[in-house]
Backbone bond lengths (Angstrom), bond angles and torsions (degrees), N, CA, C in turn:
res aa  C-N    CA-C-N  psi(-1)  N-CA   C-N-CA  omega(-1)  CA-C   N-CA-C  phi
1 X - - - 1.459 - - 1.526 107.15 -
2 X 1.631 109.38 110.40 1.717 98.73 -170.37 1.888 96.65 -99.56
3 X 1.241 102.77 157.13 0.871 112.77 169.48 1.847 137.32 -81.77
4 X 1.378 117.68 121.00 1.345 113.23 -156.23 1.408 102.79 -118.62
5 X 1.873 120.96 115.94 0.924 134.67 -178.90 1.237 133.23 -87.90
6 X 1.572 126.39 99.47 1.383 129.03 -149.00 1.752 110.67 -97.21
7 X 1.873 106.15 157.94 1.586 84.22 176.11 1.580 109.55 -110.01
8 X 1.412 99.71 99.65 1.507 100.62 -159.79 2.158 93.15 -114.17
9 X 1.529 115.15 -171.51 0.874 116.65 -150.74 1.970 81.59 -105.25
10 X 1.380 100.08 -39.44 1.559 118.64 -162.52 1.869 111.79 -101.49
11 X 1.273 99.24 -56.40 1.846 125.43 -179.93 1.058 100.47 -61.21
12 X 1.236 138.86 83.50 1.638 117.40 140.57 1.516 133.08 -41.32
13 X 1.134 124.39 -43.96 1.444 121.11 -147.52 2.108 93.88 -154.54
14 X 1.165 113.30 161.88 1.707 118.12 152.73 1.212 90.21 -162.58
15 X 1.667 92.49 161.89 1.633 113.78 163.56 1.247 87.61 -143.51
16 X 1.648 110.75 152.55 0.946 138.02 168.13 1.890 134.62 -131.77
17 X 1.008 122.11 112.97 1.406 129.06 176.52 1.038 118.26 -82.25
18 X 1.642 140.12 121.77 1.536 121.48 -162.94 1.384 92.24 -122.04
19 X 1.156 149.02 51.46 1.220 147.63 -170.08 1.914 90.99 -145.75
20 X 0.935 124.21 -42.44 1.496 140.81 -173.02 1.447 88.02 -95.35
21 X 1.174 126.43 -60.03 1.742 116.60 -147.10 1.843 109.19 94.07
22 X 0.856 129.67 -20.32 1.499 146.23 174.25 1.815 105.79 -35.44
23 X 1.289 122.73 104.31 1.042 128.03 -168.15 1.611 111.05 -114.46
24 X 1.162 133.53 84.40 1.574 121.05 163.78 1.473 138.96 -94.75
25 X 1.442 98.40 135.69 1.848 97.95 -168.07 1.775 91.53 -119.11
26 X 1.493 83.94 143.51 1.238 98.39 175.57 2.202 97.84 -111.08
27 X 0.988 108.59 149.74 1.412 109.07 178.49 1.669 110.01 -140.67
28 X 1.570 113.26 138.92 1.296 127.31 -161.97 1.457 122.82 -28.21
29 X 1.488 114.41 -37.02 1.354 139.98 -155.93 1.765 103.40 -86.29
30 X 1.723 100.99 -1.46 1.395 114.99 -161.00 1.562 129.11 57.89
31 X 1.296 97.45 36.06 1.790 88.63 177.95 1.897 99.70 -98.36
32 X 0.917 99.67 157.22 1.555 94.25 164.56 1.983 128.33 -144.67
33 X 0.400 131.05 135.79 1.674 148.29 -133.93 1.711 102.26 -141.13
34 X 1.427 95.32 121.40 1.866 101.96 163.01 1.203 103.81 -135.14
35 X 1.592 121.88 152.14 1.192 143.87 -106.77 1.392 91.57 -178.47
36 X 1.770 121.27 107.69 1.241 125.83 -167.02 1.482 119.14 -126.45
37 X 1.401 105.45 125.66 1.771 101.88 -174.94 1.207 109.60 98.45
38 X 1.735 131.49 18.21 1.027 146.83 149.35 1.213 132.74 -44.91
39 X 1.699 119.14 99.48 1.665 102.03 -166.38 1.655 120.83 -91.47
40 X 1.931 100.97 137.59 1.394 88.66 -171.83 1.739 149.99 -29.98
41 X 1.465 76.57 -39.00 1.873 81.30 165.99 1.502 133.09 -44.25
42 X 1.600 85.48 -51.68 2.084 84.63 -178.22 1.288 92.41 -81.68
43 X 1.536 150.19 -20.64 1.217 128.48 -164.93 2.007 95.98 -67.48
44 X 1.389 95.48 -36.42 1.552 97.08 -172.99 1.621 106.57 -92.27
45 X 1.422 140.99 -0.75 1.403 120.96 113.90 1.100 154.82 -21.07
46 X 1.483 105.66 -53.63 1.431 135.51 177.54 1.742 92.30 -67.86
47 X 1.037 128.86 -55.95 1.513 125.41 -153.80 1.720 113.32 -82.83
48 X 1.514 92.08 -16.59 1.840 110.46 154.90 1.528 141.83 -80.72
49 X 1.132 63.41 -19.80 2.145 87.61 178.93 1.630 122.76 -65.15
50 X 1.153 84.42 131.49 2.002 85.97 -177.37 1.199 92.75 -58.34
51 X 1.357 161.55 -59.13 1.391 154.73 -141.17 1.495 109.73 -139.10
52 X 1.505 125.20 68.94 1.299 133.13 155.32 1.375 119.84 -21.41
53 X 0.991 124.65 -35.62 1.682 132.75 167.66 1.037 116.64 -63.33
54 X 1.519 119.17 -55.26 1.844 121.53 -155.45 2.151 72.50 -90.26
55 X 1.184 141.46 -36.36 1.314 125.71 -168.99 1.559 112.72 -74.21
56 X 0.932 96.54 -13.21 2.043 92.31 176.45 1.508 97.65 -102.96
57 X 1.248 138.67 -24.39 1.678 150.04 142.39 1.272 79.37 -7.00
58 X 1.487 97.17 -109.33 1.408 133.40 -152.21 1.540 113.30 -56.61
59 X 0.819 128.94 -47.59 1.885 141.53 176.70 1.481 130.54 -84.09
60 X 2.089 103.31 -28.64 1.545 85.90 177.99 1.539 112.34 -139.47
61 X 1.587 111.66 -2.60 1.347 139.31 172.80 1.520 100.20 -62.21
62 X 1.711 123.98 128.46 1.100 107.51 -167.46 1.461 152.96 45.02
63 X 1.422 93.84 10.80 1.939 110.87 166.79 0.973 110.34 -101.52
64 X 1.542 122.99 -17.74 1.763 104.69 -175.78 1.577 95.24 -150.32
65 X 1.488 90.47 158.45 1.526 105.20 169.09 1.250 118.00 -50.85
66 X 1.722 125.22 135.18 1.014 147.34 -169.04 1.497 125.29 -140.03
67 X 1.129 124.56 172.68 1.973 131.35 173.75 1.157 96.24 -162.51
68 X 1.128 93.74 134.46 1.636 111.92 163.07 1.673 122.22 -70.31
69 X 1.529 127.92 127.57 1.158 112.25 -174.67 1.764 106.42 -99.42
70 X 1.483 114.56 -46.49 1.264 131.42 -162.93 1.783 122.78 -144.39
């Protein structure tokens, strides 16, 4: 799972596993968050989106099971 560094306002960083659905965001402030059962599509929405931030907002923030890592 490589890590992909975005130029977002909020998102620092994601990785994504598409075999799992396993979604991790890393965000500026250094917290980081995975996000499980994520289907490839919106992960590859999300990575199309004019605003990666307001799109994990709206689409994956509070839709799926998660843990906090950091």
């Amino acid at each position: 799972m490589n890590r992909k560094y975005l130029q977002s306002s909020n998102v620092s960083a994601v990785r994504y596993q598409p075999f799992t659905g396993l979604l991790e965001i890393a965000f500026h402030d250094g917290q980081v968050y995975q996000y499980f059962k994520v289907p490839a599509k919106l992960y590859s929405d999300m990575m199309h989106a004019s605003s990666h931030g307001n799109f994990f907002n709206y689409n994956i923030r509070r839709q799926f099971t998660y843990r906090k890592l950091g």
